[in-house]
TORPA-817967 format. One record per residue: residue number from 1; x, y, z of N, C-alpha, C in turn. Coordinates in steps of 0.2 Angstrom, whole numbers, padded with zeros to 4 digits, always signed. Example, Ala and Ser with C-alpha at 12.3 -4.5 7.8 and 13.67 -1.06 7.14 Angstrom:
BEGIN
PT zavo neast nnorth   nup caeast canorth  caup ceast cnorth   cup
PT    1 +0066  -0028 +0039  +0062   -0022 +0039 +0066  -0016 +0039
PT    2 +0064  -0011 +0035  +0068   -0005 +0036 +0064  +0000 +0039
//
This chain:
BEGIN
PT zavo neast nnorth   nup caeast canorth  caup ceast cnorth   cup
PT    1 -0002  +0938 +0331  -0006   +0932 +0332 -0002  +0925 +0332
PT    2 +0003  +0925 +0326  +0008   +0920 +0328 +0010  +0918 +0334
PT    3 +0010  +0922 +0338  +0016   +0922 +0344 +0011  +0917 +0350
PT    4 +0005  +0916 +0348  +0001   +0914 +0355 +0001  +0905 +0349
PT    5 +0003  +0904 +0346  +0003   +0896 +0344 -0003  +0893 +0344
PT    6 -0003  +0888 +0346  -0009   +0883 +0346 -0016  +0888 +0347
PT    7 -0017  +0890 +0353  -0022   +0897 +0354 -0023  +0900 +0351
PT    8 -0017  +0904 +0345  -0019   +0909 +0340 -0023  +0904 +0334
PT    9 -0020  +0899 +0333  -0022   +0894 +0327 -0030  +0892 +0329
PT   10 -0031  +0889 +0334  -0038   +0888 +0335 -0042  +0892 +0337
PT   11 -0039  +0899 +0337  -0043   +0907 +0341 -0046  +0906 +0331
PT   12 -0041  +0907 +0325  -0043   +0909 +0319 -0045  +0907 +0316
PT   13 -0046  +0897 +0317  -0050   +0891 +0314 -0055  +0892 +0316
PT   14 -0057  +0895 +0321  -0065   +0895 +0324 -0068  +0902 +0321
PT   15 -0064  +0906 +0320  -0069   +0914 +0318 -0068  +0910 +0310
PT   16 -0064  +0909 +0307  -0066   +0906 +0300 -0071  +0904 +0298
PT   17 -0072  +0897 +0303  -0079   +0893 +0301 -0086  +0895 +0304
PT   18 -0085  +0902 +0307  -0090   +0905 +0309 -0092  +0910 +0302
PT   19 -0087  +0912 +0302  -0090   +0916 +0295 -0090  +0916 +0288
PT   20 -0086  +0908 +0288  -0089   +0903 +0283 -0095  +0900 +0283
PT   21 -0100  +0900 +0288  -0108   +0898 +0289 -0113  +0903 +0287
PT   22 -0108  +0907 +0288  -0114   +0915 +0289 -0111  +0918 +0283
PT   23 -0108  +0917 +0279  -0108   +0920 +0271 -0108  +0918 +0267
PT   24 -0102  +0912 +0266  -0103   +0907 +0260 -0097  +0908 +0255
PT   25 -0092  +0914 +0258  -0087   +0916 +0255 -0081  +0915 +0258
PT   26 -0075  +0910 +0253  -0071   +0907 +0256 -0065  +0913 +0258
PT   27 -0064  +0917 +0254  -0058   +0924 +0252 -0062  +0929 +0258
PT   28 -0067  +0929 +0259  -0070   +0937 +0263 -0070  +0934 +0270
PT   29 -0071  +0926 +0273  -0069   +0923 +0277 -0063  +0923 +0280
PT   30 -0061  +0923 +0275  -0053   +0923 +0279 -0049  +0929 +0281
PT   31 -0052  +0934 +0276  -0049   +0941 +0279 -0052  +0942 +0285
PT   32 -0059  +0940 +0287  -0065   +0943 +0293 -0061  +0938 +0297
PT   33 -0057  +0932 +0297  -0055   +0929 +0303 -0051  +0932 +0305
PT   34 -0044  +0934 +0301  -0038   +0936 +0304 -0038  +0944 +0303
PT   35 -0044  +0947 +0303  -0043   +0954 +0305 -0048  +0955 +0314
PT   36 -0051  +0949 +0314  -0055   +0947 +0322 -0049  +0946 +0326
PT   37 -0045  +0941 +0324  -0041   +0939 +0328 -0036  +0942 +0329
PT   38 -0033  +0945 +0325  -0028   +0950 +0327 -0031  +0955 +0328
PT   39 -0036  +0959 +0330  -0039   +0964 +0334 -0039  +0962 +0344
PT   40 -0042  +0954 +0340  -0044   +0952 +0347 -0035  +0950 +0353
PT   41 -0031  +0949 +0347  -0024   +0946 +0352 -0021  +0952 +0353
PT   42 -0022  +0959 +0349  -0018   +0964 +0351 -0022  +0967 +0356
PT   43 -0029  +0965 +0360  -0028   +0968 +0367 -0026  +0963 +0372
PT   44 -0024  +0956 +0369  -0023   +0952 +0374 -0016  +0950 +0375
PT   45 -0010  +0954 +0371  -0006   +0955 +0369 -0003  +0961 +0376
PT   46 -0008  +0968 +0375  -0005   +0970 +0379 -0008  +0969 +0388
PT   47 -0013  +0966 +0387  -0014   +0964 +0394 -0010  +0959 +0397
PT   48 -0006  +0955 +0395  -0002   +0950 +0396 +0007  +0953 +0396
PT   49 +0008  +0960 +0393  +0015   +0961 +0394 +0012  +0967 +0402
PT   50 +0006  +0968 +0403  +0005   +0971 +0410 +0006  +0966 +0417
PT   51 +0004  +0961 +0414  +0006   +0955 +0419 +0014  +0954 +0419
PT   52 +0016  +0954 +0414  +0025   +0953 +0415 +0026  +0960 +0417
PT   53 +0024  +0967 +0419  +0028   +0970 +0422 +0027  +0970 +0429
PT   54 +0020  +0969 +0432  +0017   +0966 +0440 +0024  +0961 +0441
PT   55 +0026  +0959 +0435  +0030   +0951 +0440 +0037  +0954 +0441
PT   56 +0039  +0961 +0437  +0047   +0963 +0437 +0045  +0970 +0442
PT   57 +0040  +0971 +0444  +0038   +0976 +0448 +0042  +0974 +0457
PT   58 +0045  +0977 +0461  +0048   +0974 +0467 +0043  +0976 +0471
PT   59 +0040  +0970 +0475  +0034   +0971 +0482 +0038  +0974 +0486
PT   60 +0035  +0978 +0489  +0036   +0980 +0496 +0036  +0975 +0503
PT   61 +0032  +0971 +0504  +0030   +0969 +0508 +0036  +0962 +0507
PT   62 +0040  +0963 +0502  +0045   +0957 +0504 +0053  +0958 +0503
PT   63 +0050  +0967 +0505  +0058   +0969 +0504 +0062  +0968 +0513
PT   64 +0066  +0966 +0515  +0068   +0967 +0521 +0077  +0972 +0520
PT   65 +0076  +0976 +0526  +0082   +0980 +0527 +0086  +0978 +0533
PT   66 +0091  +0978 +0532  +0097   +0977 +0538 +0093  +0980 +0545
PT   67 +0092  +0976 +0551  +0091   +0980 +0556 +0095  +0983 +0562
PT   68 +0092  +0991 +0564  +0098   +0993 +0568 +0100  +0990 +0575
PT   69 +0105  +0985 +0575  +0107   +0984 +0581 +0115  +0985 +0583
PT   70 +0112  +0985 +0592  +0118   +0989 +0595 +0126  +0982 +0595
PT   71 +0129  +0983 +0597  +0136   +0980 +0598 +0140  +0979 +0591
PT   72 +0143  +0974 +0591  +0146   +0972 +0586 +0144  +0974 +0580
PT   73 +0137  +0973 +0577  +0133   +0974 +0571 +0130  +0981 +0572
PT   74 +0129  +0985 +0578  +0126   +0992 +0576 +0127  +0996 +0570
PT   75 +0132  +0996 +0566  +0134   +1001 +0561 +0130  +1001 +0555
PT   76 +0128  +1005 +0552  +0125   +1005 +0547 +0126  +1000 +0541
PT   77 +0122  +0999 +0537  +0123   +0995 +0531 +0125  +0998 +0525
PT   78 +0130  +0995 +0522  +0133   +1000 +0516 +0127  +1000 +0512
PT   79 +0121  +0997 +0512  +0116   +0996 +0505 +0111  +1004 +0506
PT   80 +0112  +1009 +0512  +0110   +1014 +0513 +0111  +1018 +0506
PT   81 +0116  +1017 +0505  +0116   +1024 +0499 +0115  +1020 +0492
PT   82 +0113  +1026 +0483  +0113   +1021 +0480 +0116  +1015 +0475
PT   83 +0114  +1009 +0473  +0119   +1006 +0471 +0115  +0998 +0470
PT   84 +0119  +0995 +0465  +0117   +0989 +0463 +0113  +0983 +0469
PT   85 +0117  +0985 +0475  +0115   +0980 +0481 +0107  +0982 +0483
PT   86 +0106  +0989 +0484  +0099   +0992 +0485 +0095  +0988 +0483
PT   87 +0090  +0985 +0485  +0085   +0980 +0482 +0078  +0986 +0479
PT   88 +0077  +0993 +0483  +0071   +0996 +0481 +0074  +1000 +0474
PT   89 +0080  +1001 +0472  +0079   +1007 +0466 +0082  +1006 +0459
PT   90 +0082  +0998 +0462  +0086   +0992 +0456 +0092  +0997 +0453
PT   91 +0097  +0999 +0459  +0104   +1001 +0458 +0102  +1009 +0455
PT   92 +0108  +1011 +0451  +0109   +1020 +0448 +0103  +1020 +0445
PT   93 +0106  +1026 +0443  +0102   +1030 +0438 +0103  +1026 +0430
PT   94 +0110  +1026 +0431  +0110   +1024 +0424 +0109  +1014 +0423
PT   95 +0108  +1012 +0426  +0104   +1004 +0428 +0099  +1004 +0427
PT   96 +0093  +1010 +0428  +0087   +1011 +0425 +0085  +1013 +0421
PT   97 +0091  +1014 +0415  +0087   +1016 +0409 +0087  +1010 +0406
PT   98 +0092  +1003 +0409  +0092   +0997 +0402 +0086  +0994 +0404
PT   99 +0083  +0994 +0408  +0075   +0990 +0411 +0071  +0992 +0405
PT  100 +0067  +0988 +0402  +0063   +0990 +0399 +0057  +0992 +0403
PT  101 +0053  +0998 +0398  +0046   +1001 +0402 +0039  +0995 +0400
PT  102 +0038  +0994 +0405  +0030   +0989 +0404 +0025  +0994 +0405
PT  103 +0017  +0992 +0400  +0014   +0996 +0400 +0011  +0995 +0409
PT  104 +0006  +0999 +0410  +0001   +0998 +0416 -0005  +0992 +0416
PT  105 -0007  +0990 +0420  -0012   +0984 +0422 -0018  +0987 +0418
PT  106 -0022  +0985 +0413  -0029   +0988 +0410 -0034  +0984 +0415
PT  107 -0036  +0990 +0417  -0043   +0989 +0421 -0046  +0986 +0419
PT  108 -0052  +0986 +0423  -0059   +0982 +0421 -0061  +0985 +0417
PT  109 -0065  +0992 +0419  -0069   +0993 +0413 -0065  +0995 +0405
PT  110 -0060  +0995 +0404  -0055   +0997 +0397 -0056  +0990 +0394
PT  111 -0056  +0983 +0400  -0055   +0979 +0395 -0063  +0976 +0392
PT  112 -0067  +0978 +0397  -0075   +0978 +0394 -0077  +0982 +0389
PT  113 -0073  +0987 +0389  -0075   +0991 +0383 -0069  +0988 +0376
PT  114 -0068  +0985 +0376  -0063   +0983 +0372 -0066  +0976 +0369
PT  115 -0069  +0971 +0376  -0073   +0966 +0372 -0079  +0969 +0370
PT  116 -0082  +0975 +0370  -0088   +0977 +0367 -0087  +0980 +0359
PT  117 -0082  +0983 +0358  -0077   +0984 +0351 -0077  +0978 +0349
PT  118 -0074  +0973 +0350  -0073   +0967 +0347 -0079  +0965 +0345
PT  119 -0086  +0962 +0348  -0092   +0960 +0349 -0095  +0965 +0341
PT  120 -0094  +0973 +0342  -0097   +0978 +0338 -0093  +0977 +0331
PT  121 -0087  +0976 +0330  -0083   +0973 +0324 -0086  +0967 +0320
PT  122 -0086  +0962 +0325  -0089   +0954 +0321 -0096  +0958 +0319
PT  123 -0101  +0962 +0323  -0107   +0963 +0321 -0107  +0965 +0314
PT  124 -0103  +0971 +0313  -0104   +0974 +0307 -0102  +0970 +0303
PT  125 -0096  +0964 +0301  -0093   +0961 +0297 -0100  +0955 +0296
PT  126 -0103  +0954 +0302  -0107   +0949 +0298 -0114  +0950 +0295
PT  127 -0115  +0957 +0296  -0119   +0961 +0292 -0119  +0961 +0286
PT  128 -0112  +0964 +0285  -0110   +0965 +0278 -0110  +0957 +0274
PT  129 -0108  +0953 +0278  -0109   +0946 +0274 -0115  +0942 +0271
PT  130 -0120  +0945 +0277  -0128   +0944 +0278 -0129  +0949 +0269
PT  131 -0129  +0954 +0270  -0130   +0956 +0266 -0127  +0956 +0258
PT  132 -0123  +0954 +0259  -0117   +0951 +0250 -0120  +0943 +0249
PT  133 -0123  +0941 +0255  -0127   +0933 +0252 -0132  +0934 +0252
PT  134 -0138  +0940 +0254  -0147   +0942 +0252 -0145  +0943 +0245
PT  135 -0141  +0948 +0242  -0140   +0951 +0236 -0137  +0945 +0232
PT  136 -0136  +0940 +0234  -0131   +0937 +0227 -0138  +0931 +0228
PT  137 -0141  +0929 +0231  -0147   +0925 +0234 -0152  +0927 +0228
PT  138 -0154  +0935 +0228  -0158   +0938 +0225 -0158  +0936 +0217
PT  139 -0149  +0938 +0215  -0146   +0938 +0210 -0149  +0928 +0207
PT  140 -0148  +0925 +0211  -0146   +0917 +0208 -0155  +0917 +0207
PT  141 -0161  +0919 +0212  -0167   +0918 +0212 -0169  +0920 +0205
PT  142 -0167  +0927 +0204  -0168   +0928 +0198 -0167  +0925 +0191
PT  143 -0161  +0922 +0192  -0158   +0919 +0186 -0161  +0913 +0186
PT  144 -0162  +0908 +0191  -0166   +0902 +0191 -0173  +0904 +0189
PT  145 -0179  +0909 +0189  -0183   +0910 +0188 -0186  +0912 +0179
PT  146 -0179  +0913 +0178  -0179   +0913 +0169 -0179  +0906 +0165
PT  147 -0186  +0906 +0163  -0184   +0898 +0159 -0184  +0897 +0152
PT  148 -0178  +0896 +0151  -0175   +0898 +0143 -0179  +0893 +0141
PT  149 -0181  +0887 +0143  -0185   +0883 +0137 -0193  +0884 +0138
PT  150 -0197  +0889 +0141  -0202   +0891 +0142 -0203  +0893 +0134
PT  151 -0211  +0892 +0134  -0212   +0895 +0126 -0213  +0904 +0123
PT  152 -0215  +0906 +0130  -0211   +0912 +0129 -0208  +0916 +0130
PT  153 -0201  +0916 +0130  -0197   +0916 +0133 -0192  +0917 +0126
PT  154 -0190  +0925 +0125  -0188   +0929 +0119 -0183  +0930 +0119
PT  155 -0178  +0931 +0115  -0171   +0935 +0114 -0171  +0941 +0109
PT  156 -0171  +0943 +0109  -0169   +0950 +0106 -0164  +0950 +0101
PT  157 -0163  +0951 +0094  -0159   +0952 +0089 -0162  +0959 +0084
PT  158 -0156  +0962 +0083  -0154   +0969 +0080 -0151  +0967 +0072
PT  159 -0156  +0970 +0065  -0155   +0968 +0062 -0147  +0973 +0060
PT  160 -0146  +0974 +0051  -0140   +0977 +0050 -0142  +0985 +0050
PT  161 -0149  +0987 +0048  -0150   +0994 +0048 -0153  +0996 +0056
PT  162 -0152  +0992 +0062  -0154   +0994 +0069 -0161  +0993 +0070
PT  163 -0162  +0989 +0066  -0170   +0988 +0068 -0170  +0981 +0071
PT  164 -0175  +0981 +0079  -0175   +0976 +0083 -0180  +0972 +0084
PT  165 -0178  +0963 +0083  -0185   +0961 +0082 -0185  +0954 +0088
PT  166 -0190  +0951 +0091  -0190   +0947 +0095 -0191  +0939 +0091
PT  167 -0187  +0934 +0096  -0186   +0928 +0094 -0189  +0922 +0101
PT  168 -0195  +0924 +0097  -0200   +0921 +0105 -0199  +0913 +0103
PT  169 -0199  +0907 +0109  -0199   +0901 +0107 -0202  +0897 +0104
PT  170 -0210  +0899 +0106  -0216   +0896 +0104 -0215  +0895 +0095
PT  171 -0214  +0904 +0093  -0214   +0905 +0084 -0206  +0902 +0081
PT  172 -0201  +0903 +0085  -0194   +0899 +0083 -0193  +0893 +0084
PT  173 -0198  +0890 +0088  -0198   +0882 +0086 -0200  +0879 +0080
PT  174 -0207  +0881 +0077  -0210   +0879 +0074 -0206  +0880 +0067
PT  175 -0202  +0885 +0066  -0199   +0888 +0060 -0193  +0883 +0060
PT  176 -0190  +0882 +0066  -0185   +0876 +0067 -0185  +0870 +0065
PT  177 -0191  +0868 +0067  -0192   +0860 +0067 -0193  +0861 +0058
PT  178 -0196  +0866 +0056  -0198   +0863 +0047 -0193  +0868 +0042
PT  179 -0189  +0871 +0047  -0183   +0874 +0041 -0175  +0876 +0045
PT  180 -0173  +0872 +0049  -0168   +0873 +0051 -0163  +0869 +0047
PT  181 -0164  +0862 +0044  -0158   +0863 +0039 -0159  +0866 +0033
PT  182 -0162  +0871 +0032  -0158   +0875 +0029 -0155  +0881 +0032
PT  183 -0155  +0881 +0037  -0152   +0886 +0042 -0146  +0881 +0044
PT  184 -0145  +0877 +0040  -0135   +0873 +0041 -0135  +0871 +0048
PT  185 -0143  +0867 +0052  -0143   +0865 +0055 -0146  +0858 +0055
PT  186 -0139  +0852 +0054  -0138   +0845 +0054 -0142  +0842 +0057
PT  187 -0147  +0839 +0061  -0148   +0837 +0065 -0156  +0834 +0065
PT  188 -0157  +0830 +0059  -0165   +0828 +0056 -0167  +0824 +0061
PT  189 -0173  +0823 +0062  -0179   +0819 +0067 -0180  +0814 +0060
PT  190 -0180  +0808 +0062  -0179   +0804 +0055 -0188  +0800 +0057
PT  191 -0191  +0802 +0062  -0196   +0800 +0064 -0202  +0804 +0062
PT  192 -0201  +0810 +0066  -0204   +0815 +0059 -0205  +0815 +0054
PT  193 -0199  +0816 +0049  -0198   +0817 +0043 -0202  +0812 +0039
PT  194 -0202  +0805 +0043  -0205   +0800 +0039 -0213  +0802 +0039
PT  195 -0217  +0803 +0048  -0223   +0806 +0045 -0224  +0811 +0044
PT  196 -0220  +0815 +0041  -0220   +0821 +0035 -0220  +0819 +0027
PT  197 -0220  +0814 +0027  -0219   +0812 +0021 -0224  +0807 +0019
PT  198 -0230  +0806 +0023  -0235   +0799 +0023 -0240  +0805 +0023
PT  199 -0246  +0803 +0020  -0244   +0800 +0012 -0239  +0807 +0007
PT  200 -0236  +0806 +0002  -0235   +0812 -0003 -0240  +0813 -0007
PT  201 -0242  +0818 -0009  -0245   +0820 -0014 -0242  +0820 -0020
PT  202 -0243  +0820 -0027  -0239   +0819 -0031 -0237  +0827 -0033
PT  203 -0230  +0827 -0035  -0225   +0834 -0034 -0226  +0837 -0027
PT  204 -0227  +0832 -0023  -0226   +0838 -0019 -0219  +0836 -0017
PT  205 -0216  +0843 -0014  -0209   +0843 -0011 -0206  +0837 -0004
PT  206 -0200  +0835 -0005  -0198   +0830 +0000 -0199  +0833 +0008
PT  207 -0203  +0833 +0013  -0199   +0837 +0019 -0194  +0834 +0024
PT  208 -0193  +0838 +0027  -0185   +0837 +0031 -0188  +0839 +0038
PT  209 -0189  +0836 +0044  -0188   +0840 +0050 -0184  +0839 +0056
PT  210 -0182  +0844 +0058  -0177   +0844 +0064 -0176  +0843 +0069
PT  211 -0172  +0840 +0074  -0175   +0837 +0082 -0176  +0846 +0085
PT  212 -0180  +0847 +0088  -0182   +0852 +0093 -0178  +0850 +0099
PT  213 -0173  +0853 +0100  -0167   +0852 +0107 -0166  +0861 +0109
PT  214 -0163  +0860 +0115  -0163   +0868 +0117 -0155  +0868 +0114
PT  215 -0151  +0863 +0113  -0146   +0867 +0108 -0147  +0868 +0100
PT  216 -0151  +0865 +0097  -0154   +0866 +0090 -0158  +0872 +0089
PT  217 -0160  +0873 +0096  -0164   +0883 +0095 -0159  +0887 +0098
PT  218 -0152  +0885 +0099  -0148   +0891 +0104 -0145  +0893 +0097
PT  219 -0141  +0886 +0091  -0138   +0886 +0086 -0143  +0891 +0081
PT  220 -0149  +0890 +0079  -0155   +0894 +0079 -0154  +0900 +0077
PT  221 -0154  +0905 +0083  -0153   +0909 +0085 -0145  +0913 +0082
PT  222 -0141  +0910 +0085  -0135   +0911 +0084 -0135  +0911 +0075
PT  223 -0135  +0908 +0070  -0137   +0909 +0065 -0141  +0914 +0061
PT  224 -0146  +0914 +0064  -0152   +0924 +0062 -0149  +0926 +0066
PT  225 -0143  +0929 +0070  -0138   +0933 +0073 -0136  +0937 +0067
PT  226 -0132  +0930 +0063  -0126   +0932 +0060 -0129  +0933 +0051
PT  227 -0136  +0931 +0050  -0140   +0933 +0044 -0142  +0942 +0045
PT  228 -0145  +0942 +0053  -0145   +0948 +0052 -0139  +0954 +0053
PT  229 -0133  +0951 +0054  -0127   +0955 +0053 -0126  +0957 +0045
PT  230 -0128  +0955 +0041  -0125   +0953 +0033 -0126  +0961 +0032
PT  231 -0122  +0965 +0029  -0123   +0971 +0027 -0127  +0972 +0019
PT  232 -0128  +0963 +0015  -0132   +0964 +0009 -0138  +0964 +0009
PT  233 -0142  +0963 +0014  -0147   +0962 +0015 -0154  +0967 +0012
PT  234 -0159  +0964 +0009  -0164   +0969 +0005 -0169  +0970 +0011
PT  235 -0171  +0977 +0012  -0175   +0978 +0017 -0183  +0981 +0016
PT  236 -0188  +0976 +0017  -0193   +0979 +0013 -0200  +0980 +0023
PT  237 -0200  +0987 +0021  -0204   +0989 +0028 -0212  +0989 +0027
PT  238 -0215  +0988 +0024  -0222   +0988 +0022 -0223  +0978 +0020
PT  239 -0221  +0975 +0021  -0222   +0967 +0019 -0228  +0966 +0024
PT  240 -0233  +0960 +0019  -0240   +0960 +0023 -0239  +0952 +0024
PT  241 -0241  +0951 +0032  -0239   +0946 +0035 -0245  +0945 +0041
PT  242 -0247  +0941 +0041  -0254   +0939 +0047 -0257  +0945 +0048
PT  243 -0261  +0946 +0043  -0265   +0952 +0041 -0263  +0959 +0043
PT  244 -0257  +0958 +0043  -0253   +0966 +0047 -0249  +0967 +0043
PT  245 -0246  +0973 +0042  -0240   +0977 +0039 -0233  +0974 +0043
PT  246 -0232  +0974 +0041  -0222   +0968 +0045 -0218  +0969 +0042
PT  247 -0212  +0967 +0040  -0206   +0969 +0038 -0204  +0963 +0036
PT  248 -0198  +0962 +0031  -0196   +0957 +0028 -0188  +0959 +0026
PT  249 -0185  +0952 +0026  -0178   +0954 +0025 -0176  +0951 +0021
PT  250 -0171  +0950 +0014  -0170   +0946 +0010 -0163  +0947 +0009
PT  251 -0158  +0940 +0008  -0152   +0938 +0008 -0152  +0937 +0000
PT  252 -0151  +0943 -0006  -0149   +0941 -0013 -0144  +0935 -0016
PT  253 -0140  +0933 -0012  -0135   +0929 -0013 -0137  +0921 -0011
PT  254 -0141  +0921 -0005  -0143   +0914 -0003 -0152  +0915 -0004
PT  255 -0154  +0918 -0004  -0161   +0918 -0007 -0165  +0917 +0002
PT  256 -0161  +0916 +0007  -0166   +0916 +0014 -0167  +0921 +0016
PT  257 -0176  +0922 +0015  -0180   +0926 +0019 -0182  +0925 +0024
PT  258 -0182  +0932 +0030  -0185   +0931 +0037 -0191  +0937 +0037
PT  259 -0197  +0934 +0037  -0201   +0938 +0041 -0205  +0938 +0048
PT  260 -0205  +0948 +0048  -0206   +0948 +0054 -0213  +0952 +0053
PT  261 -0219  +0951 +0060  -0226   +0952 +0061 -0227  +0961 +0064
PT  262 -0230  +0963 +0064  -0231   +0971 +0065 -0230  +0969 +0073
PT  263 -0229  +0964 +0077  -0228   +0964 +0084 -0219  +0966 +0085
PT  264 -0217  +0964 +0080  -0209   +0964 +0081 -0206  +0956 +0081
PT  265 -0210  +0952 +0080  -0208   +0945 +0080 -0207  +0939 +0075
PT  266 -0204  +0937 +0076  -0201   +0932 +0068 -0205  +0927 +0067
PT  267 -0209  +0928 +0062  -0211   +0923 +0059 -0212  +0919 +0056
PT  268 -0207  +0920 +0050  -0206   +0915 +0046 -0198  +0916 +0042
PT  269 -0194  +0911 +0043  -0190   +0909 +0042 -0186  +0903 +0036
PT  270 -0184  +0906 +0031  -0183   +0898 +0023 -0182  +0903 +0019
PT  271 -0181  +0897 +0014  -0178   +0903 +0007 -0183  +0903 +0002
PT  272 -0182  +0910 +0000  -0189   +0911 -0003 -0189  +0910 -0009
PT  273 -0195  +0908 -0011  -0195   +0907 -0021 -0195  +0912 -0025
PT  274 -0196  +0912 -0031  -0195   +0917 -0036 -0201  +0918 -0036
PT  275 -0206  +0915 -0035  -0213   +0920 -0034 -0214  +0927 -0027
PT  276 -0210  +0924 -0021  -0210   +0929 -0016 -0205  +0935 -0017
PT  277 -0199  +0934 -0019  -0194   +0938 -0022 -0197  +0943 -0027
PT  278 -0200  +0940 -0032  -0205   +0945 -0037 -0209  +0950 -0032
PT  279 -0214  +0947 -0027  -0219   +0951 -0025 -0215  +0956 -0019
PT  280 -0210  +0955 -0016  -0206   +0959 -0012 -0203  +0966 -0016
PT  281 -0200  +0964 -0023  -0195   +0966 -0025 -0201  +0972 -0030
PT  282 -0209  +0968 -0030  -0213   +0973 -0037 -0218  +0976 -0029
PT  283 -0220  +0973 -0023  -0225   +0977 -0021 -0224  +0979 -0015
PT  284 -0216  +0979 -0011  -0217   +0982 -0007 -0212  +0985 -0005
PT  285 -0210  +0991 -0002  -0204   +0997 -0002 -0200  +0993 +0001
PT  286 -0196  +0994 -0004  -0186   +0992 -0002 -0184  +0996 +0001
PT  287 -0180  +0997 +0007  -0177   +1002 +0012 -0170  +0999 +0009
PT  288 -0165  +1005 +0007  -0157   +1001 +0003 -0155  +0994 +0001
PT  289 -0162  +0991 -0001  -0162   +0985 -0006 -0157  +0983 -0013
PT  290 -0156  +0979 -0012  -0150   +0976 -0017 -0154  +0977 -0025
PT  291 -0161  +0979 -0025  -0163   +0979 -0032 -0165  +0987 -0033
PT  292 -0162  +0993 -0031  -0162   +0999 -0031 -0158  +0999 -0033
//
């Protein structure tokens, strides 16, 4: 394809930006250019060296031979026998082997079925392009139709004994905004906090609330990841939570409890007092609990 210069170069910028419009892929583009284009220059390659042998071909019709005349010049011409002068047999035997062979002139219909190959090639190639952009099309559709800060819209965490419970955002907000710092999440709503605090009742507890952001429920998360990695954790399967049978999790060491609702979903999160620890520990089944 080199060899045709300016023409090869704008024969491959053009099938480029062709099939840069029609997929969207810079690397697969340019393979689809320069396997079009070098398909397409190697018939035009050998159509064009059939032309240079037409031209080293010797016509007939402009060969002229000594003619036979009587007197003086009657005598034959030395160029009758064979030999470099001969104009029809371009000299010996051995003169004709240094000539190069050209191919023959490609017909009409070889070369019609040749641009019908070519035509049949781009097709396929833009098929497959068409194709790798409906599927990756699909792919982004789907992905844009997930919407992580919709309220229901869950992730799925697996505690230490394989039990898997869901972190829907409606019930992980709520747990957020009123106990994420103690989940060593920095980040107080100081506006909140104030009208969590109007009026106090007396003893009652100071409250704390946290800004609700989609990175303060990612960190969230990532946190009950790593609570429910903890291999000490106390496992009670029978815990009574919004009039259902639920499960509860307890961290001996730091006293936070998570529970979860007979649906599989979290919902409630904080550390729990010596009153809750009592009634986990005296009225509901420990599953490898740190008080067995």
């Amino acid at each position: 394809m080199l060899r045709f210069g300016l023409l090869g170069t704008l024969t491959f910028l053009g099938l480029f930006i062709y099939f840069y419009k029609t997929s969207g892929k810079f690397r697969k583009s340019i393979i689809a250019a320069f396997a079009a284009a070098t398909f397409f220059f190697s018939g035009l390659t050998t159509a064009r060296a059939a032309g240079e042998a037409d031209a080293f071909t010797p016509q007939p019709q402009h060969q002229s031979r000594p003619s036979h005349r009587s007197g003086f010049f009657s005598g034959r011409s030395s160029n009758d026998g064979s030999g470099p002068g001969k104009p029809d047999d371009f000299g010996s035997d051995s003169d004709r082997d240094g000539l190069p062979e050209f191919p023959q002139t490609e017909s009409v219909e070889k070369t019609e079925e040749r641009v019908e190959r070519i035509d049949d090639h781009l097709r396929q190639m833009s098929e497959v392009s068409d194709s790798d952009t409906e599927s990756e099309s699909e792919d982004e559709c789907r992905a844009r139709s997930i919407n992580t800060n919709s309220p229901h819209y869950s992730e799925t965490i697996t505690f230490c004994d394989g039990y898997k419970v869901e972190s829907v955002n409606s019930a992980l907000d709520h747990q957020l905004v009123k106990h994420g710092h103690d989940w060593e999440i920095d980040d107080i709503d100081l506006k909140n906090t104030e009208d969590a605090n109007k009026p106090s009742a007396v003893g009652q507890f100071e409250q704390i609330r946290t800004r609700l952001t989609p990175a303060n429920r990612n960190q969230f998360r990532i946190n009950l990841r790593e609570f429910a990695s903890r291999p000490n954790l106390e496992v009670y399967s029978n815990y009574l939570i919004n009039k259902g049978i639920g499960r509860a999790y307890l961290d001996p060491e730091t006293n936070l409890f998570v529970g979860i609702d007979e649906n599989g979903i979290i919902r409630k999160t904080y550390p729990a007092s010596e009153g809750l620890i009592n009634f986990l520990r005296t009225n509901c089944d420990g599953e490898n609990s740190g008080n067995e």
